[in-house]
C-alpha positions in Angstrom: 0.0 0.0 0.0 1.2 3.3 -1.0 1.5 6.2 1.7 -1.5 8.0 -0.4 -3.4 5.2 0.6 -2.5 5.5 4.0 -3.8 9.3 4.1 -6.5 8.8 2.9 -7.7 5.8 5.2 -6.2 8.3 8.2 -9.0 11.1 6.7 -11.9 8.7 7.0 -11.4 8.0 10.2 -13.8 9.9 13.0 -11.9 12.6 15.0 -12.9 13.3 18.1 -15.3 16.3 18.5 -13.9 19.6 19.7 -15.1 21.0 22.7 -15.8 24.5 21.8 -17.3 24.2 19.1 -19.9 21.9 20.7 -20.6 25.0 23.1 -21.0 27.4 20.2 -23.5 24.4 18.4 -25.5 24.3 21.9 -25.9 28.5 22.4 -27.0 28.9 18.8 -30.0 26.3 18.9 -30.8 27.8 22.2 -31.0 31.1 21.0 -33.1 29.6 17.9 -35.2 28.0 19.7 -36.0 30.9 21.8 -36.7 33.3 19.0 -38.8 30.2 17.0 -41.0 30.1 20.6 -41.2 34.1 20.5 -42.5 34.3 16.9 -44.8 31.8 17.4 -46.0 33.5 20.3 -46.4 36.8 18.1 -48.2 35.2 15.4 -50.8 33.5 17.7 -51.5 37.1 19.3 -51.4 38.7 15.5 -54.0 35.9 14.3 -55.7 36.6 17.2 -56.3 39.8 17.1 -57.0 39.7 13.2 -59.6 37.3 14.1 -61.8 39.7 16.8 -61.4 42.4 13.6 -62.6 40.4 11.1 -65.7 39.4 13.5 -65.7 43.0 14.6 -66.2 43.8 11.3 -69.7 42.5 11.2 -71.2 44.8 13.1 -73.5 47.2 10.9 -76.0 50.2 11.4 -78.6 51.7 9.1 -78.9 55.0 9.1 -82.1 56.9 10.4 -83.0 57.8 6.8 -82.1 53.6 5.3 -83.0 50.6 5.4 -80.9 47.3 4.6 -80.7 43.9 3.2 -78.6 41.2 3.9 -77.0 39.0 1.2 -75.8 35.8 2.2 -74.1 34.3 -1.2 -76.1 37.0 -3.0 -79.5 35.9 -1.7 -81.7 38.3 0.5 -81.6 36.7 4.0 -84.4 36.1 6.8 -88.1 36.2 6.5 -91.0 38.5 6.9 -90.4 41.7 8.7 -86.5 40.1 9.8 -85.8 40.3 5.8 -85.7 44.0 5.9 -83.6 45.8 8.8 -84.8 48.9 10.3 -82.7 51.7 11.8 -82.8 51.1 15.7 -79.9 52.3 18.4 -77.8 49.2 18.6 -76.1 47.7 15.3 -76.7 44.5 13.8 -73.9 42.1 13.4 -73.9 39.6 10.1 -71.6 37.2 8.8 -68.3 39.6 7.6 -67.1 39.5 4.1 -67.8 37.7 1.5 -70.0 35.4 3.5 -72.8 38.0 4.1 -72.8 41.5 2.3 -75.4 44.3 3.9 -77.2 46.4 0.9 -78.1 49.8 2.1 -81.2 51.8 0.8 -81.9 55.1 1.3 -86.3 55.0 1.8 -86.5 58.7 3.4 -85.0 60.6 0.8 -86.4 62.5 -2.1 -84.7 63.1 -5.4 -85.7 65.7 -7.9 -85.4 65.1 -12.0 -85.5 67.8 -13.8 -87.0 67.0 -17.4 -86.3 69.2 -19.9 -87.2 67.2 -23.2 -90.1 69.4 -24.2 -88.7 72.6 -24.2 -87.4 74.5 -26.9 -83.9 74.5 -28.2 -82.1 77.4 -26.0 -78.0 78.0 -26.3 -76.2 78.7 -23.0 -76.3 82.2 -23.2 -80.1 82.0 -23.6 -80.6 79.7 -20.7 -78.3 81.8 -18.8 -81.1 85.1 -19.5 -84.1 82.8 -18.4 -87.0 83.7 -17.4 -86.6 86.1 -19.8 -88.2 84.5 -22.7 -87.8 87.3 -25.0 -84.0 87.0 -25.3 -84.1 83.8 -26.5 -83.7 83.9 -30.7 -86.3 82.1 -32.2 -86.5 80.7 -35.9 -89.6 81.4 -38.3 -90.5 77.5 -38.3 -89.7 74.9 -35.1 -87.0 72.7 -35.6 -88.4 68.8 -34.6 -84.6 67.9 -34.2 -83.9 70.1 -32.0 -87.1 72.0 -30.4 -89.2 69.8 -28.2 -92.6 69.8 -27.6 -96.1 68.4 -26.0 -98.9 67.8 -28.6 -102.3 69.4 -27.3 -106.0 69.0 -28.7 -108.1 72.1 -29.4 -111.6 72.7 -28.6 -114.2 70.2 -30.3 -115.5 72.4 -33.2 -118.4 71.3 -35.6 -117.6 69.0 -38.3 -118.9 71.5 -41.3 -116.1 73.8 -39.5 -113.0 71.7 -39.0 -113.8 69.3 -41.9 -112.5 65.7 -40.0 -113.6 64.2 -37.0 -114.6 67.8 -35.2 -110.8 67.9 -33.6 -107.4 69.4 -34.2 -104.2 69.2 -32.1 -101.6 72.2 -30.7 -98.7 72.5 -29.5 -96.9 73.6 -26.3 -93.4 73.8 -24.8 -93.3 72.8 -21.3 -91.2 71.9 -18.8 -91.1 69.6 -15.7 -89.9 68.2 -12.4 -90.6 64.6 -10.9 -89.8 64.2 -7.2 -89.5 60.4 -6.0 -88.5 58.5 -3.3 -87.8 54.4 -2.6 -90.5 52.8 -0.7 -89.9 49.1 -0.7 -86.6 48.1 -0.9 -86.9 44.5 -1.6 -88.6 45.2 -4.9 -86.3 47.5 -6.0 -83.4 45.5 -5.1 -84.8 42.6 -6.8 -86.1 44.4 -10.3 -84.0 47.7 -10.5 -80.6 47.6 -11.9 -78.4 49.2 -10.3 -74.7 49.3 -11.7 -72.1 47.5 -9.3 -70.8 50.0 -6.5 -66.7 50.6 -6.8 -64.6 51.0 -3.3 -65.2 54.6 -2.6 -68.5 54.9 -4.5 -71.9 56.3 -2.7 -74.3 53.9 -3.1 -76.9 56.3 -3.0 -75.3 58.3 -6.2 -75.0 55.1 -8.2 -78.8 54.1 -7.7 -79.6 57.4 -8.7 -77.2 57.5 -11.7 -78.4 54.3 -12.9 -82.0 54.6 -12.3 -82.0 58.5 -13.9 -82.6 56.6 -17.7 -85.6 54.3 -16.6 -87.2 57.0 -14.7 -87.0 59.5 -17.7 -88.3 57.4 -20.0 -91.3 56.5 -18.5 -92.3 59.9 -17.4 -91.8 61.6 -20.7 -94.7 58.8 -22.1 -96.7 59.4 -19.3 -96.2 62.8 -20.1 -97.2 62.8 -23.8 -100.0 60.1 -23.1 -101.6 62.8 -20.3 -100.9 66.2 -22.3 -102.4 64.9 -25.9 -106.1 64.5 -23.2 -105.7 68.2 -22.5 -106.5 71.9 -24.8 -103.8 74.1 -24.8 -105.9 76.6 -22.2 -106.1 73.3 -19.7 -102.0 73.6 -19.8 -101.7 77.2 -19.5 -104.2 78.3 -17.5 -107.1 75.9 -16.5 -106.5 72.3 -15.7 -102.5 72.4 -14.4 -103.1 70.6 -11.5 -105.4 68.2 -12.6 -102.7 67.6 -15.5 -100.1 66.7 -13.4 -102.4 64.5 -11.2 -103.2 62.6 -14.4 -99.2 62.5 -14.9 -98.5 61.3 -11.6 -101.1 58.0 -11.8 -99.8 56.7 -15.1 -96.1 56.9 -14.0 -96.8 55.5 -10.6 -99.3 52.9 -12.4 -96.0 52.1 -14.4 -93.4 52.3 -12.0 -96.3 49.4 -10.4 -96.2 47.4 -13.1 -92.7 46.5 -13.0 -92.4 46.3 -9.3 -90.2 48.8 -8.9 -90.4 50.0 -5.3 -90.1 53.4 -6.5 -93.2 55.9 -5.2 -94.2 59.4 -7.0 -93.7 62.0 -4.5 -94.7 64.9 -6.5 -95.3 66.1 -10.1 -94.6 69.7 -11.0 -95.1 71.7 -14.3 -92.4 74.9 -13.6 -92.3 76.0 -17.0 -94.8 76.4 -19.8 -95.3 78.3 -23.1 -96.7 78.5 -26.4 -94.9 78.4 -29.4 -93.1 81.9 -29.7 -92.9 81.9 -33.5 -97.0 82.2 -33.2 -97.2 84.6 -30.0 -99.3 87.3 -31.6 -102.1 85.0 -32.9 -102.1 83.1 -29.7 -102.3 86.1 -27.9 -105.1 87.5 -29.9 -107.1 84.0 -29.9 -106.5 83.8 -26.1 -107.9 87.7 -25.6 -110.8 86.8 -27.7 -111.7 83.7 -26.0 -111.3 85.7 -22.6 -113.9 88.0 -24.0 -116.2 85.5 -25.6 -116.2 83.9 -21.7 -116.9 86.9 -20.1 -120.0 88.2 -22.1 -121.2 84.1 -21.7 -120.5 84.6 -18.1 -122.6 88.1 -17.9 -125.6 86.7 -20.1 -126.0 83.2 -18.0 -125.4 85.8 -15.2 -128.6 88.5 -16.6 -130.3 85.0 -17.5 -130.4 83.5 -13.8 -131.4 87.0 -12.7 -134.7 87.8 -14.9 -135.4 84.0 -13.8 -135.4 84.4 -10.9 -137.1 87.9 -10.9 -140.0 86.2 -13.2 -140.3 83.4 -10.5 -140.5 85.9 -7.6 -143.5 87.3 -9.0 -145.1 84.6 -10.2 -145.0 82.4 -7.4 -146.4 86.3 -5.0 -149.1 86.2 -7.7 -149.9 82.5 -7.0 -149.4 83.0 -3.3 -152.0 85.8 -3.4 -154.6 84.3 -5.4 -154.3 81.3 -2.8 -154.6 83.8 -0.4 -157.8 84.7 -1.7 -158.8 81.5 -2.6 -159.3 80.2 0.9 -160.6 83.8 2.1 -163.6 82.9 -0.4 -163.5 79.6 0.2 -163.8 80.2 4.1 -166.5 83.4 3.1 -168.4 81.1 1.9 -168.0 78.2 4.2 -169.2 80.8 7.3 -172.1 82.2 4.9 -173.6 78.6 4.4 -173.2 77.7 8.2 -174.6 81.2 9.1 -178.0 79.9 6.4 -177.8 76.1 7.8 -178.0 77.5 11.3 -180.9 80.4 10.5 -182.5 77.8 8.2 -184.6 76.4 11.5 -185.9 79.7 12.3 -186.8 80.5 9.2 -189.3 77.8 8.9 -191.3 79.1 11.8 -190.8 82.5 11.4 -190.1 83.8 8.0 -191.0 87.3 8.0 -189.6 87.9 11.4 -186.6 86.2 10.1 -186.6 88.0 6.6 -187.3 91.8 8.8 -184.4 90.8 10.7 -182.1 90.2 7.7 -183.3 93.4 6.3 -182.3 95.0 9.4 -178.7 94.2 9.7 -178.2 94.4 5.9 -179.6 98.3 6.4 -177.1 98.7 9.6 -174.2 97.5 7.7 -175.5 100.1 5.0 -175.6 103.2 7.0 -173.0 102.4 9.0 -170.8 103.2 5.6 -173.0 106.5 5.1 -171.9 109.9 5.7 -175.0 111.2 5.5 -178.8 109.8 5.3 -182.0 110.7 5.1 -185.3 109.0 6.6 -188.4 109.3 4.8 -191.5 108.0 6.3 -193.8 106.0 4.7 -196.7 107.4 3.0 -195.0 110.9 2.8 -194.6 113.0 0.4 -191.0 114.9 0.3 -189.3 117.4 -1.8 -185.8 117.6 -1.0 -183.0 119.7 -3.0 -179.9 117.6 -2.4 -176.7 119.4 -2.6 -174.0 118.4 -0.4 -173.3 120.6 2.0 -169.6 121.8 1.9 -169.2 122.0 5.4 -169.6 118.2 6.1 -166.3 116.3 5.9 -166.6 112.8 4.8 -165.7 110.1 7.1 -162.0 108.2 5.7 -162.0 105.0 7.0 -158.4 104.0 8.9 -157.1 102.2 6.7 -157.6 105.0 3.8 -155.7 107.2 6.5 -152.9 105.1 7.5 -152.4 104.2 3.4 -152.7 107.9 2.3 -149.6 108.3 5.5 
Protein backbone atom coordinates (compact mmCIF):
# COMPACT_ATOMS: atom_id res chain seq x y z
CA UNK A 1 0.00 0.00 0.00
CA UNK A 2 1.20 3.28 -0.98
CA UNK A 3 1.52 6.19 1.66
CA UNK A 4 -1.49 8.00 -0.39
CA UNK A 5 -3.40 5.24 0.55
CA UNK A 6 -2.49 5.48 4.00
CA UNK A 7 -3.81 9.27 4.08
CA UNK A 8 -6.49 8.84 2.87
CA UNK A 9 -7.71 5.84 5.24
CA UNK A 10 -6.22 8.35 8.16
CA UNK A 11 -8.99 11.08 6.71
CA UNK A 12 -11.86 8.67 7.01
CA UNK A 13 -11.37 7.95 10.25
CA UNK A 14 -13.76 9.94 12.98
CA UNK A 15 -11.92 12.62 15.04
CA UNK A 16 -12.91 13.26 18.08
CA UNK A 17 -15.30 16.29 18.51
CA UNK A 18 -13.89 19.63 19.71
CA UNK A 19 -15.12 20.98 22.75
CA UNK A 20 -15.84 24.54 21.78
CA UNK A 21 -17.34 24.17 19.07
CA UNK A 22 -19.86 21.90 20.74
CA UNK A 23 -20.61 24.96 23.15
CA UNK A 24 -21.03 27.43 20.24
CA UNK A 25 -23.53 24.39 18.37
CA UNK A 26 -25.53 24.31 21.94
CA UNK A 27 -25.88 28.50 22.39
CA UNK A 28 -26.99 28.86 18.83
CA UNK A 29 -29.97 26.30 18.92
CA UNK A 30 -30.82 27.83 22.23
CA UNK A 31 -31.00 31.12 21.05
CA UNK A 32 -33.11 29.63 17.85
CA UNK A 33 -35.24 27.96 19.69
CA UNK A 34 -36.05 30.89 21.85
CA UNK A 35 -36.66 33.26 19.04
CA UNK A 36 -38.79 30.19 16.98
CA UNK A 37 -41.04 30.11 20.61
CA UNK A 38 -41.24 34.08 20.53
CA UNK A 39 -42.49 34.29 16.85
CA UNK A 40 -44.85 31.81 17.41
CA UNK A 41 -45.96 33.50 20.29
CA UNK A 42 -46.42 36.77 18.15
CA UNK A 43 -48.21 35.17 15.43
CA UNK A 44 -50.80 33.50 17.66
CA UNK A 45 -51.49 37.14 19.30
CA UNK A 46 -51.38 38.66 15.50
CA UNK A 47 -53.96 35.85 14.31
CA UNK A 48 -55.69 36.59 17.19
CA UNK A 49 -56.31 39.78 17.07
CA UNK A 50 -57.00 39.72 13.20
CA UNK A 51 -59.65 37.25 14.11
CA UNK A 52 -61.80 39.71 16.80
CA UNK A 53 -61.36 42.38 13.56
CA UNK A 54 -62.63 40.35 11.08
CA UNK A 55 -65.74 39.41 13.47
CA UNK A 56 -65.71 43.00 14.57
CA UNK A 57 -66.19 43.81 11.28
CA UNK A 58 -69.66 42.45 11.16
CA UNK A 59 -71.18 44.85 13.10
CA UNK A 60 -73.50 47.22 10.91
CA UNK A 61 -76.02 50.23 11.37
CA UNK A 62 -78.63 51.70 9.08
CA UNK A 63 -78.91 55.03 9.15
CA UNK A 64 -82.07 56.94 10.45
CA UNK A 65 -83.00 57.77 6.80
CA UNK A 66 -82.10 53.64 5.29
CA UNK A 67 -82.98 50.62 5.43
CA UNK A 68 -80.94 47.34 4.55
CA UNK A 69 -80.73 43.89 3.21
CA UNK A 70 -78.62 41.21 3.91
CA UNK A 71 -77.05 39.03 1.19
CA UNK A 72 -75.81 35.83 2.19
CA UNK A 73 -74.08 34.32 -1.21
CA UNK A 74 -76.12 37.02 -3.05
CA UNK A 75 -79.50 35.91 -1.70
CA UNK A 76 -81.70 38.25 0.48
CA UNK A 77 -81.59 36.69 4.03
CA UNK A 78 -84.39 36.14 6.77
CA UNK A 79 -88.08 36.16 6.48
CA UNK A 80 -91.03 38.47 6.93
CA UNK A 81 -90.38 41.65 8.73
CA UNK A 82 -86.55 40.15 9.85
CA UNK A 83 -85.80 40.32 5.82
CA UNK A 84 -85.70 44.02 5.86
CA UNK A 85 -83.55 45.84 8.80
CA UNK A 86 -84.83 48.85 10.26
CA UNK A 87 -82.68 51.74 11.79
CA UNK A 88 -82.76 51.08 15.72
CA UNK A 89 -79.91 52.33 18.41
CA UNK A 90 -77.84 49.25 18.61
CA UNK A 91 -76.06 47.69 15.28
CA UNK A 92 -76.73 44.48 13.81
CA UNK A 93 -73.88 42.12 13.39
CA UNK A 94 -73.91 39.62 10.08
CA UNK A 95 -71.57 37.22 8.80
CA UNK A 96 -68.29 39.57 7.55
CA UNK A 97 -67.12 39.50 4.05
CA UNK A 98 -67.75 37.71 1.47
CA UNK A 99 -70.03 35.36 3.46
CA UNK A 100 -72.76 38.04 4.13
CA UNK A 101 -72.80 41.50 2.33
CA UNK A 102 -75.38 44.33 3.87
CA UNK A 103 -77.16 46.38 0.88
CA UNK A 104 -78.15 49.82 2.13
CA UNK A 105 -81.23 51.79 0.81
CA UNK A 106 -81.94 55.14 1.30
CA UNK A 107 -86.30 54.97 1.79
CA UNK A 108 -86.50 58.68 3.45
CA UNK A 109 -84.99 60.58 0.75
CA UNK A 110 -86.40 62.52 -2.09
CA UNK A 111 -84.66 63.11 -5.39
CA UNK A 112 -85.75 65.74 -7.92
CA UNK A 113 -85.38 65.13 -12.02
CA UNK A 114 -85.51 67.83 -13.82
CA UNK A 115 -87.04 67.01 -17.45
CA UNK A 116 -86.30 69.19 -19.90
CA UNK A 117 -87.20 67.19 -23.24
CA UNK A 118 -90.13 69.38 -24.17
CA UNK A 119 -88.69 72.60 -24.17
CA UNK A 120 -87.42 74.53 -26.95
CA UNK A 121 -83.87 74.53 -28.23
CA UNK A 122 -82.09 77.39 -26.03
CA UNK A 123 -77.95 77.99 -26.26
CA UNK A 124 -76.22 78.72 -23.01
CA UNK A 125 -76.30 82.18 -23.21
CA UNK A 126 -80.11 82.02 -23.64
CA UNK A 127 -80.59 79.69 -20.66
CA UNK A 128 -78.33 81.75 -18.79
CA UNK A 129 -81.06 85.14 -19.46
CA UNK A 130 -84.15 82.83 -18.38
CA UNK A 131 -87.00 83.70 -17.39
CA UNK A 132 -86.55 86.14 -19.75
CA UNK A 133 -88.17 84.54 -22.70
CA UNK A 134 -87.79 87.26 -24.95
CA UNK A 135 -83.97 87.03 -25.27
CA UNK A 136 -84.13 83.82 -26.45
CA UNK A 137 -83.75 83.93 -30.73
CA UNK A 138 -86.29 82.07 -32.18
CA UNK A 139 -86.53 80.68 -35.87
CA UNK A 140 -89.61 81.39 -38.35
CA UNK A 141 -90.50 77.46 -38.34
CA UNK A 142 -89.71 74.87 -35.10
CA UNK A 143 -86.96 72.74 -35.64
CA UNK A 144 -88.36 68.82 -34.65
CA UNK A 145 -84.62 67.88 -34.16
CA UNK A 146 -83.94 70.10 -32.03
CA UNK A 147 -87.09 72.00 -30.39
CA UNK A 148 -89.20 69.82 -28.16
CA UNK A 149 -92.56 69.85 -27.55
CA UNK A 150 -96.11 68.44 -26.02
CA UNK A 151 -98.87 67.79 -28.59
CA UNK A 152 -102.28 69.38 -27.32
CA UNK A 153 -106.03 69.03 -28.65
CA UNK A 154 -108.07 72.14 -29.37
CA UNK A 155 -111.56 72.69 -28.62
CA UNK A 156 -114.23 70.16 -30.33
CA UNK A 157 -115.47 72.37 -33.23
CA UNK A 158 -118.45 71.27 -35.58
CA UNK A 159 -117.58 68.98 -38.34
CA UNK A 160 -118.88 71.53 -41.34
CA UNK A 161 -116.10 73.81 -39.51
CA UNK A 162 -113.01 71.72 -39.04
CA UNK A 163 -113.78 69.26 -41.87
CA UNK A 164 -112.49 65.70 -40.01
CA UNK A 165 -113.64 64.19 -37.04
CA UNK A 166 -114.60 67.82 -35.16
CA UNK A 167 -110.83 67.92 -33.55
CA UNK A 168 -107.38 69.41 -34.18
CA UNK A 169 -104.17 69.16 -32.13
CA UNK A 170 -101.63 72.18 -30.67
CA UNK A 171 -98.68 72.54 -29.48
CA UNK A 172 -96.91 73.56 -26.32
CA UNK A 173 -93.37 73.75 -24.84
CA UNK A 174 -93.25 72.78 -21.28
CA UNK A 175 -91.16 71.93 -18.77
CA UNK A 176 -91.11 69.56 -15.67
CA UNK A 177 -89.86 68.17 -12.35
CA UNK A 178 -90.56 64.63 -10.94
CA UNK A 179 -89.77 64.20 -7.18
CA UNK A 180 -89.49 60.40 -5.98
CA UNK A 181 -88.49 58.47 -3.34
CA UNK A 182 -87.77 54.36 -2.57
CA UNK A 183 -90.50 52.75 -0.69
CA UNK A 184 -89.94 49.11 -0.71
CA UNK A 185 -86.60 48.08 -0.90
CA UNK A 186 -86.85 44.54 -1.61
CA UNK A 187 -88.58 45.20 -4.86
CA UNK A 188 -86.31 47.52 -6.01
CA UNK A 189 -83.36 45.55 -5.14
CA UNK A 190 -84.76 42.63 -6.77
CA UNK A 191 -86.12 44.45 -10.28
CA UNK A 192 -83.98 47.66 -10.55
CA UNK A 193 -80.65 47.64 -11.89
CA UNK A 194 -78.44 49.16 -10.35
CA UNK A 195 -74.74 49.32 -11.72
CA UNK A 196 -72.11 47.53 -9.26
CA UNK A 197 -70.81 49.96 -6.51
CA UNK A 198 -66.72 50.59 -6.80
CA UNK A 199 -64.62 50.97 -3.27
CA UNK A 200 -65.20 54.65 -2.61
CA UNK A 201 -68.47 54.88 -4.53
CA UNK A 202 -71.87 56.33 -2.71
CA UNK A 203 -74.28 53.95 -3.14
CA UNK A 204 -76.92 56.34 -2.95
CA UNK A 205 -75.34 58.28 -6.19
CA UNK A 206 -75.00 55.05 -8.18
CA UNK A 207 -78.75 54.15 -7.71
CA UNK A 208 -79.65 57.43 -8.72
CA UNK A 209 -77.19 57.52 -11.69
CA UNK A 210 -78.38 54.29 -12.87
CA UNK A 211 -82.03 54.62 -12.29
CA UNK A 212 -82.02 58.52 -13.89
CA UNK A 213 -82.60 56.57 -17.67
CA UNK A 214 -85.57 54.35 -16.64
CA UNK A 215 -87.23 57.00 -14.74
CA UNK A 216 -86.99 59.53 -17.73
CA UNK A 217 -88.31 57.39 -19.95
CA UNK A 218 -91.31 56.55 -18.47
CA UNK A 219 -92.27 59.89 -17.44
CA UNK A 220 -91.82 61.55 -20.68
CA UNK A 221 -94.65 58.84 -22.14
CA UNK A 222 -96.67 59.39 -19.29
CA UNK A 223 -96.22 62.85 -20.12
CA UNK A 224 -97.16 62.82 -23.76
CA UNK A 225 -99.96 60.09 -23.06
CA UNK A 226 -101.64 62.75 -20.32
CA UNK A 227 -100.92 66.24 -22.34
CA UNK A 228 -102.38 64.88 -25.95
CA UNK A 229 -106.07 64.54 -23.16
CA UNK A 230 -105.72 68.18 -22.47
CA UNK A 231 -106.50 71.88 -24.76
CA UNK A 232 -103.78 74.12 -24.79
CA UNK A 233 -105.90 76.62 -22.16
CA UNK A 234 -106.12 73.27 -19.68
CA UNK A 235 -102.03 73.65 -19.77
CA UNK A 236 -101.71 77.17 -19.47
CA UNK A 237 -104.23 78.29 -17.50
CA UNK A 238 -107.15 75.90 -16.49
CA UNK A 239 -106.47 72.33 -15.75
CA UNK A 240 -102.47 72.44 -14.44
CA UNK A 241 -103.13 70.59 -11.48
CA UNK A 242 -105.35 68.17 -12.57
CA UNK A 243 -102.69 67.61 -15.53
CA UNK A 244 -100.09 66.71 -13.44
CA UNK A 245 -102.36 64.54 -11.22
CA UNK A 246 -103.22 62.61 -14.38
CA UNK A 247 -99.23 62.49 -14.92
CA UNK A 248 -98.49 61.34 -11.56
CA UNK A 249 -101.11 58.04 -11.81
CA UNK A 250 -99.84 56.70 -15.12
CA UNK A 251 -96.12 56.94 -13.99
CA UNK A 252 -96.81 55.48 -10.60
CA UNK A 253 -99.29 52.91 -12.39
CA UNK A 254 -95.98 52.06 -14.39
CA UNK A 255 -93.42 52.33 -11.99
CA UNK A 256 -96.29 49.42 -10.41
CA UNK A 257 -96.21 47.36 -13.14
CA UNK A 258 -92.74 46.53 -13.01
CA UNK A 259 -92.38 46.29 -9.33
CA UNK A 260 -90.20 48.76 -8.89
CA UNK A 261 -90.41 49.96 -5.31
CA UNK A 262 -90.10 53.42 -6.48
CA UNK A 263 -93.16 55.94 -5.19
CA UNK A 264 -94.15 59.36 -6.99
CA UNK A 265 -93.67 62.02 -4.49
CA UNK A 266 -94.67 64.87 -6.50
CA UNK A 267 -95.32 66.10 -10.09
CA UNK A 268 -94.55 69.68 -11.01
CA UNK A 269 -95.10 71.72 -14.27
CA UNK A 270 -92.35 74.87 -13.56
CA UNK A 271 -92.33 76.03 -17.02
CA UNK A 272 -94.78 76.38 -19.83
CA UNK A 273 -95.34 78.33 -23.07
CA UNK A 274 -96.73 78.46 -26.42
CA UNK A 275 -94.85 78.38 -29.44
CA UNK A 276 -93.08 81.91 -29.73
CA UNK A 277 -92.89 81.94 -33.55
CA UNK A 278 -96.96 82.22 -33.24
CA UNK A 279 -97.21 84.64 -29.99
CA UNK A 280 -99.30 87.28 -31.63
CA UNK A 281 -102.09 85.05 -32.88
CA UNK A 282 -102.08 83.10 -29.72
CA UNK A 283 -102.28 86.10 -27.86
CA UNK A 284 -105.15 87.51 -29.88
CA UNK A 285 -107.15 84.01 -29.93
CA UNK A 286 -106.55 83.77 -26.14
CA UNK A 287 -107.88 87.73 -25.57
CA UNK A 288 -110.83 86.78 -27.72
CA UNK A 289 -111.68 83.70 -25.99
CA UNK A 290 -111.30 85.66 -22.62
CA UNK A 291 -113.85 88.02 -24.03
CA UNK A 292 -116.16 85.49 -25.60
CA UNK A 293 -116.22 83.88 -21.70
CA UNK A 294 -116.91 86.90 -20.11
CA UNK A 295 -120.03 88.22 -22.08
CA UNK A 296 -121.21 84.06 -21.70
CA UNK A 297 -120.52 84.63 -18.11
CA UNK A 298 -122.58 88.07 -17.94
CA UNK A 299 -125.56 86.69 -20.13
CA UNK A 300 -126.00 83.21 -18.03
CA UNK A 301 -125.40 85.80 -15.16
CA UNK A 302 -128.62 88.49 -16.64
CA UNK A 303 -130.30 85.03 -17.50
CA UNK A 304 -130.44 83.51 -13.85
CA UNK A 305 -131.41 87.02 -12.65
CA UNK A 306 -134.65 87.80 -14.93
CA UNK A 307 -135.38 83.96 -13.78
CA UNK A 308 -135.41 84.36 -10.87
CA UNK A 309 -137.05 87.93 -10.88
CA UNK A 310 -140.01 86.18 -13.17
CA UNK A 311 -140.32 83.35 -10.47
CA UNK A 312 -140.54 85.86 -7.65
CA UNK A 313 -143.53 87.32 -9.01
CA UNK A 314 -145.06 84.59 -10.25
CA UNK A 315 -145.00 82.43 -7.39
CA UNK A 316 -146.43 86.33 -5.05
CA UNK A 317 -149.05 86.18 -7.72
CA UNK A 318 -149.94 82.53 -6.98
CA UNK A 319 -149.38 82.96 -3.29
CA UNK A 320 -151.95 85.84 -3.45
CA UNK A 321 -154.59 84.27 -5.44
CA UNK A 322 -154.35 81.29 -2.76
CA UNK A 323 -154.64 83.82 -0.41
CA UNK A 324 -157.83 84.68 -1.70
CA UNK A 325 -158.85 81.53 -2.64
CA UNK A 326 -159.33 80.23 0.92
CA UNK A 327 -160.56 83.82 2.07
CA UNK A 328 -163.55 82.85 -0.39
CA UNK A 329 -163.51 79.64 0.18
CA UNK A 330 -163.84 80.24 4.08
CA UNK A 331 -166.48 83.39 3.14
CA UNK A 332 -168.42 81.06 1.93
CA UNK A 333 -168.04 78.18 4.20
CA UNK A 334 -169.24 80.84 7.26
CA UNK A 335 -172.09 82.16 4.94
CA UNK A 336 -173.58 78.63 4.42
CA UNK A 337 -173.16 77.65 8.16
CA UNK A 338 -174.64 81.25 9.09
CA UNK A 339 -177.99 79.90 6.41
CA UNK A 340 -177.80 76.11 7.78
CA UNK A 341 -177.96 77.51 11.29
CA UNK A 342 -180.93 80.37 10.49
CA UNK A 343 -182.49 77.79 8.21
CA UNK A 344 -184.63 76.40 11.51
CA UNK A 345 -185.90 79.72 12.28
CA UNK A 346 -186.79 80.52 9.17
CA UNK A 347 -189.31 77.77 8.88
CA UNK A 348 -191.26 79.12 11.77
CA UNK A 349 -190.83 82.46 11.40
CA UNK A 350 -190.08 83.84 7.95
CA UNK A 351 -191.01 87.26 8.05
CA UNK A 352 -189.55 87.85 11.44
CA UNK A 353 -186.59 86.17 10.07
CA UNK A 354 -186.58 88.03 6.60
CA UNK A 355 -187.30 91.82 8.82
CA UNK A 356 -184.41 90.84 10.69
CA UNK A 357 -182.11 90.20 7.66
CA UNK A 358 -183.34 93.43 6.26
CA UNK A 359 -182.34 95.00 9.36
CA UNK A 360 -178.74 94.19 9.67
CA UNK A 361 -178.20 94.38 5.93
CA UNK A 362 -179.64 98.33 6.41
CA UNK A 363 -177.13 98.69 9.60
CA UNK A 364 -174.17 97.48 7.69
CA UNK A 365 -175.52 100.06 5.02
CA UNK A 366 -175.61 103.17 6.98
CA UNK A 367 -172.95 102.36 8.96
CA UNK A 368 -170.83 103.23 5.60
CA UNK A 369 -173.04 106.46 5.05
CA UNK A 370 -171.93 109.95 5.75
CA UNK A 371 -175.01 111.24 5.46
CA UNK A 372 -178.79 109.76 5.34
CA UNK A 373 -181.99 110.75 5.05
CA UNK A 374 -185.28 109.04 6.57
CA UNK A 375 -188.39 109.26 4.77
CA UNK A 376 -191.54 108.02 6.34
CA UNK A 377 -193.80 106.03 4.71
CA UNK A 378 -196.73 107.41 3.05
CA UNK A 379 -194.99 110.90 2.81
CA UNK A 380 -194.61 112.97 0.42
CA UNK A 381 -191.03 114.87 0.27
CA UNK A 382 -189.31 117.39 -1.81
CA UNK A 383 -185.79 117.65 -1.04
CA UNK A 384 -182.97 119.72 -2.98
CA UNK A 385 -179.91 117.63 -2.35
CA UNK A 386 -176.73 119.45 -2.60
CA UNK A 387 -173.96 118.38 -0.43
CA UNK A 388 -173.31 120.60 2.04
CA UNK A 389 -169.64 121.77 1.93
CA UNK A 390 -169.18 121.98 5.44
CA UNK A 391 -169.60 118.20 6.07
CA UNK A 392 -166.35 116.28 5.92
CA UNK A 393 -166.62 112.80 4.78
CA UNK A 394 -165.70 110.10 7.07
CA UNK A 395 -161.97 108.21 5.70
CA UNK A 396 -162.03 104.97 6.96
CA UNK A 397 -158.44 104.03 8.87
CA UNK A 398 -157.08 102.18 6.74
CA UNK A 399 -157.57 104.98 3.82
CA UNK A 400 -155.71 107.22 6.49
CA UNK A 401 -152.92 105.07 7.50
CA UNK A 402 -152.41 104.24 3.44
CA UNK A 403 -152.66 107.92 2.28
CA UNK A 404 -149.59 108.28 5.48
Amino acid sequence: MTEEDKQSNNDLQPQAPDKSATEDLDVAGKSLSEALRISFIILKVIMIVLIFAFLASGFKTVGSDEKALVLRFGKIRGVGENRVLKPRTRPYWIFPYPVDIMVKIPVEKKVDLLVRSFWYYQTKEDMLSEPSIKKTRFLETLDPKKDGYCITRSEEQDEAISGSDGSDYNIVHCKWQLTYQIDDPERFFKNVYVKDVKPGDIYFDAITESITPLLQNLFEDAIVTATVNYTIDDVMFEQVARLTEHIRGLLQEKLGTIESGIKVVRVQLTDKTWPQQINEAFQASHSASQGSEQTISKARTYAESAVIGATGVAQQKIAEARAYRTKIVASARANAEYLRQLLPEYRKHPELVVHEIYRDAMERIFANVDEKFVIPKGAEWRIFLNRDPSLKPRVSKEQTTQQE
